[in-house]
C-alpha positions in Angstrom: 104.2 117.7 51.6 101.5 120.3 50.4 99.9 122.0 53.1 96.5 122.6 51.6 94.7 121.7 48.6 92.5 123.9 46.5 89.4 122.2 44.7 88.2 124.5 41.8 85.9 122.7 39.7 82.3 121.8 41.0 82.4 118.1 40.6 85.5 117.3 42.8 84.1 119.3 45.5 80.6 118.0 45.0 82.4 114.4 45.5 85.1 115.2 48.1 82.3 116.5 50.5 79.7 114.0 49.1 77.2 116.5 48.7 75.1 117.7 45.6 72.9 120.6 44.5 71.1 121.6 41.8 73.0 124.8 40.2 73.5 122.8 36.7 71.0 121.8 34.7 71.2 117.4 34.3 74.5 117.6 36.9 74.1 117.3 39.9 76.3 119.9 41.7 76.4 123.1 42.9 78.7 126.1 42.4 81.5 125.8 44.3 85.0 126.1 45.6 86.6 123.4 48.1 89.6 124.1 50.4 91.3 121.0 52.0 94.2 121.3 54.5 95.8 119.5 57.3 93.6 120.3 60.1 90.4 121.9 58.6 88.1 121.9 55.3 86.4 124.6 54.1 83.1 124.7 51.5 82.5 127.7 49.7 79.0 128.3 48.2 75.9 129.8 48.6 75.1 129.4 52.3 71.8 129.9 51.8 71.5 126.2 50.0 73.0 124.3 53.1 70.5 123.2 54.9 70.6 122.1 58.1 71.1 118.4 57.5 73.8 119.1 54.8 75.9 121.1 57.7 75.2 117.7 60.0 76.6 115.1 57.5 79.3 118.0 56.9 80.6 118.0 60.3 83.4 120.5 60.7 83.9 121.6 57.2 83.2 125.4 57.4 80.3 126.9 55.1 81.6 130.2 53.8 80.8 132.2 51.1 81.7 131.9 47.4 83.5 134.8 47.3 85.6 134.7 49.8 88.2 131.8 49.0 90.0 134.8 46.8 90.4 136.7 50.1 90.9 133.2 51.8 94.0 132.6 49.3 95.6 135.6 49.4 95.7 135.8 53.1 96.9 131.9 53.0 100.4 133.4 50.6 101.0 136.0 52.9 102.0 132.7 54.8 103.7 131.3 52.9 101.9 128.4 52.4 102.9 125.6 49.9 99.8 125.0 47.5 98.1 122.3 45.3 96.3 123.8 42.8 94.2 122.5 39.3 94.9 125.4 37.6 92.3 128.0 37.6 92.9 131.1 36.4 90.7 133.3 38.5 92.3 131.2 41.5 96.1 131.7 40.8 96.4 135.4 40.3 95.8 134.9 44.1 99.1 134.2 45.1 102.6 135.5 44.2 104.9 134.6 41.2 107.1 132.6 43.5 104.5 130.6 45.3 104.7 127.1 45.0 101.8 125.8 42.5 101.6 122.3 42.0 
């Protein structure tokens, strides 16, 4: 069983966390990343466009900043981490050859 999955594309993310933005013009989502695991989610965006009622109805999904989920992924290899991924490009030169990409 995968221990994480990685949400790359804006509208997954947009409807996994059943929020939505304005960053596209006629689509209503914003620029993100989305990192699902057993015990914890994690939203990567912005954090300036998370108000204070969007962290509410969030809960504990952590707001953290676009950028990061590279560092976020790398660190998540090191432990050798099993990992669903829709390929992204930018995403998967995170992680080693021999990680487990599914």
């Amino acid at each position: 069983m995968p221990h994480l999955h990685i949400l790359p594309l804006i509208s997954p993310v947009s409807g996994t966390f059943n929020i939505r933005g304005s960053d596209v013009p006629y689509n209503p989502v914003l620029m993100s990343f989305g990192l699902v695991m057993h015990t914890s989610a994690h939203l990567y965006t912005d954090e300036a466009k998370i108000g204070e009622d969007v962290r509410k109805h969030l809960g504990d999904v952590k707001v953290l900043p676009y950028s990061q989920i590279f560092e976020d992924l790398r660190a998540l290899d090191r432990e050798n981490k099993v990992l669903i991924v829709n390929p992204l490009y930018a995403l998967t030169k995170c992680f080693d050859p021999n990680a487990s990409i599914v």
